[in-house]
N, C-alpha and C positions, 0 to 999 in steps of 0.2 A: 454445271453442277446440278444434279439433282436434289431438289427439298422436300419435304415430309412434313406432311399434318394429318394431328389426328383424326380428323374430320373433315372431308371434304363436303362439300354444298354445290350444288350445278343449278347455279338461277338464283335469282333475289325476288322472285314475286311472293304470294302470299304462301305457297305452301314451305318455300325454302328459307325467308325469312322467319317465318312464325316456327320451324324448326329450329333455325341457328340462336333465336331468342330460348328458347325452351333449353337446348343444350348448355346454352351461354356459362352459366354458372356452375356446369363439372372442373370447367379447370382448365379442360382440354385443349390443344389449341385446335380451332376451328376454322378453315379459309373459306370464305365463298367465292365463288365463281362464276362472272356473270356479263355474257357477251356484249352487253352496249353498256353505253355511257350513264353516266348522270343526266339527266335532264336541268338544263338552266335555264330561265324565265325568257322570254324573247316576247314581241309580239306577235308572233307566230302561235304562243300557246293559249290567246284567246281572239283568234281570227276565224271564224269560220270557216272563208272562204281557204284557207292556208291546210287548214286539217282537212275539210269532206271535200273539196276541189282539187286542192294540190298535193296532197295527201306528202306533205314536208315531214312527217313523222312514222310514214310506212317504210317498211324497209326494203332496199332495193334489193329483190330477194323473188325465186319465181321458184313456184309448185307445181306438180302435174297434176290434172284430173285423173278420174278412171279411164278416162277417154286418150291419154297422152295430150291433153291442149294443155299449154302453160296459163298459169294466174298469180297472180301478186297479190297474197295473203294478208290479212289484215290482219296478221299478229304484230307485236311490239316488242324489240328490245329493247330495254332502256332499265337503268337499274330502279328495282320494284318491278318488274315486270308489266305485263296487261293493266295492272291495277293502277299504273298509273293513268290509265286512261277511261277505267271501269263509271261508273253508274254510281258506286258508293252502295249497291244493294246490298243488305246483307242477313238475309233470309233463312231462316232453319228448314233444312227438309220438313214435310209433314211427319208424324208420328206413322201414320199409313204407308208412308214411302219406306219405309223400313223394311214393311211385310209385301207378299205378291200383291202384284195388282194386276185384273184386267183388264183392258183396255180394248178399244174398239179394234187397234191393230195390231192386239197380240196381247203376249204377258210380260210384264215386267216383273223379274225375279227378286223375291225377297233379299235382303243384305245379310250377310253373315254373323252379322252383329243387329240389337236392337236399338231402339232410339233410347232407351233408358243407359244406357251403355254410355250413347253421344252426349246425353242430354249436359253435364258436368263440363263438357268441353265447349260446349256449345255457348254454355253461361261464362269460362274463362274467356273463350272468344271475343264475345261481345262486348265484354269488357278490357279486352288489348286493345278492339278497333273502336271504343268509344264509340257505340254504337247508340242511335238516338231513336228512340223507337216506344210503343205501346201493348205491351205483349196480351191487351185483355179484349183488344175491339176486334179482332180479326176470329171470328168462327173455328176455321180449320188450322187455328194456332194451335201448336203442339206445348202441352205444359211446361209451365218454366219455373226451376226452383228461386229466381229471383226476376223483377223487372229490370229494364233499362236503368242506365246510371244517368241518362240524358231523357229528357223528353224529346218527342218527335220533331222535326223538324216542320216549321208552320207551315200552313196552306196558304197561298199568296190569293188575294179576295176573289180572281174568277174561279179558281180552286176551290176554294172554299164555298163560293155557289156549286159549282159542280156536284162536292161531295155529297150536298142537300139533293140536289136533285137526282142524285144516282139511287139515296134513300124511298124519294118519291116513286123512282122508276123498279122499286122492288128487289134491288141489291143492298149488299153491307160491305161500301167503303171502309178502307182501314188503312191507316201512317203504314208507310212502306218502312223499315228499319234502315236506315241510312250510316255511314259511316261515315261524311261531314263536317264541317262546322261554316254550317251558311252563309254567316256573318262572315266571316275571315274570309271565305272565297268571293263575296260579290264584295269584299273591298279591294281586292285587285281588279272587278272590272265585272259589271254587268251582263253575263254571260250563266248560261247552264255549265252545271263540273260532266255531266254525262255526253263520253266522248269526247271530252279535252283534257290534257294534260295537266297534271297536278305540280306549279314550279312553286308554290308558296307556303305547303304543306294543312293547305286547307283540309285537301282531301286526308284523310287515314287510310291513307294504302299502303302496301307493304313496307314501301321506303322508311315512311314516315311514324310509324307505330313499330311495329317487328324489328326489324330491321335497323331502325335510327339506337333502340333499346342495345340489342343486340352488340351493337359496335361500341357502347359504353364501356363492354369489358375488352380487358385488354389482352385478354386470349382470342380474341375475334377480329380476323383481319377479310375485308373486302380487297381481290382484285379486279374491277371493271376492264371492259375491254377484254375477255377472254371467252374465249368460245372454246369449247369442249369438242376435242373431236374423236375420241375415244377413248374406252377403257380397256384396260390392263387384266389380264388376268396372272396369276402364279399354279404353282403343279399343284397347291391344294382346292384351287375353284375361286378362291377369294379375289376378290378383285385387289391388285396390286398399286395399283396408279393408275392418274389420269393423264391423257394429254390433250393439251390447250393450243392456241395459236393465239400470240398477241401481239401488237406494236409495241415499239419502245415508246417511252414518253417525250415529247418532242421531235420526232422522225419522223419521215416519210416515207421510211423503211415499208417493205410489206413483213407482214406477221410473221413473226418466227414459231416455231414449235416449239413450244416449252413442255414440260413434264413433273409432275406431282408425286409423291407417293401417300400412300393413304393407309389409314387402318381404317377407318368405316367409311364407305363412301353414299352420300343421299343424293338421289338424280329427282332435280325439282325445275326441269328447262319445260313443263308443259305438255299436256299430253301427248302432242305430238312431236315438238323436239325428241323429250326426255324415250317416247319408241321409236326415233329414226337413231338413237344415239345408242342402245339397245342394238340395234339390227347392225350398225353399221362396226362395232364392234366385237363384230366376226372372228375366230379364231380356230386354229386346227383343231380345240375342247369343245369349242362350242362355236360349229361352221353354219347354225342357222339365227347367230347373235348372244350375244348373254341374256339371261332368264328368261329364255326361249324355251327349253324343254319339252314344254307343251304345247308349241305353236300357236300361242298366244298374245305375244306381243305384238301390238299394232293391230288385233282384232278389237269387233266389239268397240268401235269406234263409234260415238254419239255426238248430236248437234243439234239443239235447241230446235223444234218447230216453232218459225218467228215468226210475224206478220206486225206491220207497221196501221195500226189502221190510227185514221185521220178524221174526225167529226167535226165539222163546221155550223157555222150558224150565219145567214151572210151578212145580217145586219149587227152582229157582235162580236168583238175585236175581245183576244185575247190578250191581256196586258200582263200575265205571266211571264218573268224573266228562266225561275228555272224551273217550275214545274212542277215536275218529280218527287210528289210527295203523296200518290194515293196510291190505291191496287183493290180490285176484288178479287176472292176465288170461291165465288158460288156457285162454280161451277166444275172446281178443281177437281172435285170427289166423285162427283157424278152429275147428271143435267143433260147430260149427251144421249144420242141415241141407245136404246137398251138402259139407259140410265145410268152410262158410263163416263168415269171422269175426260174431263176435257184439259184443262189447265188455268194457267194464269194470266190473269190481264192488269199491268200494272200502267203508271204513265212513263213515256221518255219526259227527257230534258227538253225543252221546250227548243223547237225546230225554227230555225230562221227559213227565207228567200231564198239563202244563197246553199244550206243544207240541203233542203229540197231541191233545190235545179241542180246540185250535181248527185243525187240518190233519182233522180228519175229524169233527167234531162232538159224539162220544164224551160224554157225560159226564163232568166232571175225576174223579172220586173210579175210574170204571172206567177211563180212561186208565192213571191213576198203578198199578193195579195191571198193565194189561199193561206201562207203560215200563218198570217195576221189575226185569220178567222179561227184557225185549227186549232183544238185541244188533241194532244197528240196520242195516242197507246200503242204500249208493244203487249202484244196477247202472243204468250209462251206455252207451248205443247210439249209431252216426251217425247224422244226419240226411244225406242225399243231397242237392245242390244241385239245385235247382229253380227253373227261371227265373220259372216263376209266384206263388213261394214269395217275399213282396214288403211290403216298405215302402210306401206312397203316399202320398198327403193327403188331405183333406176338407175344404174351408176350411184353418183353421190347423192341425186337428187330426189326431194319426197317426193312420195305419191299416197295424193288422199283421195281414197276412192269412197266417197259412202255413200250407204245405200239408207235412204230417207226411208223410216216407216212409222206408223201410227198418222198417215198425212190424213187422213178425213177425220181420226178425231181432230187436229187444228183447224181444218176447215168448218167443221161445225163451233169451233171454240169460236171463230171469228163471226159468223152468223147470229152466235149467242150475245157476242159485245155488241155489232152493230145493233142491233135489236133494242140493247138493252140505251144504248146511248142514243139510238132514236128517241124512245118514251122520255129520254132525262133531258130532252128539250134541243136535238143536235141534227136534224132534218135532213142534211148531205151528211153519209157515212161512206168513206172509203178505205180502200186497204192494199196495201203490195207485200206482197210474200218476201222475204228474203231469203237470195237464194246461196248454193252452195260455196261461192266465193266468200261468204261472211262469216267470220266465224261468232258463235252464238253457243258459249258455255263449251267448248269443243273438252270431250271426257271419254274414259272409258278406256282406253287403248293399254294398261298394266291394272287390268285389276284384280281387288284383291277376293280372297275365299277361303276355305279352309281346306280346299282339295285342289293338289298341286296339278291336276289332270284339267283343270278347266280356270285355271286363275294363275296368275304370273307372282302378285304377292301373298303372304300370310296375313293376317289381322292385324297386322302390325305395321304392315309395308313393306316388312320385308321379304325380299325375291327368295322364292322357293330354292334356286340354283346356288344363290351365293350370299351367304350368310352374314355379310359381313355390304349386303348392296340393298341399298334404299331404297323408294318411288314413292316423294311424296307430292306429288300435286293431282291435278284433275283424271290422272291415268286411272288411279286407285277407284273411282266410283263404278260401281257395279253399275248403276242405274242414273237415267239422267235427271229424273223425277221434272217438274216443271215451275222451279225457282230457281234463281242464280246461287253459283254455286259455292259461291268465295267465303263464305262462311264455312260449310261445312267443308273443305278443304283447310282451313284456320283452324277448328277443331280437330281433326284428323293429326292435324301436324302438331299440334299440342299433344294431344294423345300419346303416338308415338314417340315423340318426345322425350316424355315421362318414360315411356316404356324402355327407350333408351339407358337415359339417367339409372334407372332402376338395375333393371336386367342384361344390359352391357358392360356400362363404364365401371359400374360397381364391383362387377365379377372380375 
């Protein structure tokens, strides 16, 4: 028997929760859809060596390069999505990132909307995820018509020397915006939350803010365990239904096809799910995928220029548990050759022994002597849109082909940290790139514009082709600017939201 909602949902992380919360109170009934499980507490989810060695929470799951070599993706499903394993950052594009910008490796093209547009969502945002932050220390902060409802999360005391001496050394440290509660997480166990799983709902990630909200009402129903494996069209374009494949509950069965019908359907599986799930339903209307038209889905595919750099000191032991509580971007705007912006340099989660021997192979017994020393950063760069830069298929299976550009602004962005964390007292600087197996904000692949000739969605998110079909997660960003991006996806899906409630359900 087939069943019917008004609303379908593909994915529970931040753009698909923070939408089913926003719809929540039409009325309507709303199903989300969302291929892994729950996450439940084990000591698996504060082992290190369990997540960056044995990687127990990746999924057995393989991709192709551009090259046809397979690789096992470091995405996650699990319900909340990514975010259950995120950083907690939760960073507003700059006000600059809105408008063109050049950059050493090209241009990054203005958004179709202004930040004054975002800025209101950006403030609901911040305050669904209980975001703990300082919105007046930071330079190239973008105006906010309210502060934080939290203060920042504190500097633990090598941190807090650090900050001083990053002063000394001629930058302006600033509280990263975190979405946390410190406390609650280091009483399950002495551990950083960046890159491990959130089982006690310390973290505010999708599950646990959007999402937990969201299922209060009782028109809002979660099935976990369902993967999405196409959609439906009808003779007028609209998407019709979805089809899933799931287990029965207590079986061993393999998955069966089940099927949906919808009146509005939102695709929020991830930039690149949410365009392999696009391409793959194909149809005699639409034989090069849905909201394809303009052969742009799965282009224009983006991915963080990352770099891990490491600062030691050898006679001083870092006694930081999680770290992750500074950032500068003095460099964000410009500082680069020509005097072009570079990007961000924030800290990771404080890196054990056994994290570093399995990210570079290290020995555990030599690792643990350099993590001991290491105050750790990730120094983040754009990636520039590139239409060849691209999602595809192969049979059933992805293929992520990108083509990295803007790399020598990153490479100078990293030159400028080390530099700058020499002067602030840190004598060995070192750094590793990461590379195209990891994903790092991965965006871009449905987005949106106001011209149906070179963008997939409207302003709104929704698909130029079918009126009645969504995109709301990381596909939608035009640009990948050089913060995380979990925020401004939060706001987006609020946004839309509203526009929904408004100019949908209403009509």
């Amino acid at each position: 028997m087939t069943q019917r909602a008004d609303i379908v949902i593909i994915g529970s992380g931040i753009g698909g929760a923070t939408t089913a919360l926003a719809l929540a109170p039409s009325g309507r009934s709303i199903v989300i859809l969302e291929r892994g499980p729950r996450l439940t507490d084990s000591d698996a989810a504060r082992c290190d060596r369990a997540i960056f060695r044995d990687g127990v929470f990746r999924p057995v799951e393989e991709w192709l390069d551009g090259s046809g070599q397979g690789f096992n993706p470091g995405n996650y499903y699990y319900v909340g999505g990514n975010s259950k394993f995120f950083g907690a950052v939760m960073l507003r594009y700059r006000r600059e990132d809105f408008g063109e910008m050049q950059h050493l490796g090209g241009v990054s093209p203005a958004w179709p909307i202004s930040y004054d547009e975002m800025e209101p969502w950006y403030q609901k945002a911040e305050e669904l995820f209980e975001v703990r932050g300082d919105a007046w220390q930071d330079p190239t902060e973008p105006s906010h018509t309210g502060d934080y409802n939290f203060p920042p999360v504190p500097d633990e005391p090598t941190i807090s020397t650090l900050r001083n001496q990053l002063v000394r050394a001629g930058v302006t440290p600033s509280s990263l915006p975190l979405a946390v509660d410190h406390k609650a997480w280091l009483a399950r166990g002495e551990t950083p939350w960046d890159a491990f799983p959130d089982t006690t709902g310390a973290k505010k990630d999708a599950e646990n803010t959007a999402l937990a909200k969201a299922l209060a009402f009782a028109n809002v129903t979660l099935i976990s365990g369902a993967k999405a494996t196409r959609l439906g069209t009808g003779t007028s374009g609209h998407v019709s239904f979805v089809e899933f494949t799931q287990k029965d509950a207590g079986t061993s069965d393999q998955a069966r096809q089940k099927r949906l019908e919808v009146g509005t359907c939102i695709l929020s599986a991830g930039a690149v799910n949410s365009a392999a799930l696009l391409l793959r339903s194909a149809n005699n209307d639409h034989p090069t995928g849905l909201a394809n038209g303009s052969d742009n889905v799965g282009r224009h595919f983006m991915n963080h220029n990352c770099s891990a750099v490491l600062a030691l000191h050898p006679w001083r032991k870092n006694t930081a548990v999680y770290q992750k509580t500074l950032q500068f971007n003095d460099f964000y705007l410009s500082g680069g050759p020509m005097n072009k912006p570079l990007g961000n340099v924030q800290l990771l989660g404080k890196i054990s022994g056994e994290i570093l021997s399995a990210q570079t192979g290290l020995p555990v017994w030599a690792a643990r002597q350099i993590a001991a020393r290491s105050v750790d950063w990730y120094a983040m760069s754009e990636d520039l849109p590139n239409r060849d830069s691209r999602i595809s298929l192969k049979g059933d299976r992805i293929v992520l082909d990108w083509k990295r550009t803007n790399w020598k602004a990153h490479q100078a962005l990293v030159r400028k940290a080390k530099s700058v964390l020499r002067k602030a007292g840190w004598p060995v600087v070192i750094s590793r790139a990461f590379d195209w197996q990891t994903p790092s904000h991965q965006c871009g692949t449905t987005r949106f514009g106001a011209n149906p000739s070179n963008s997939v969605l409207d302003l709104y998110c929704r698909t130029h082709d079918h009126k009645n079909l969504y995109v709301v997660d990381a596909g939608f960003l035009p640009t990948s600017a050089a913060v995380n991006p979990a925020l401004t996806i939060a706001a987006q899906a609020l946004r839309v939201g509203d526009y929904i409630n408004r100019k949908v359900l209403a009509a």
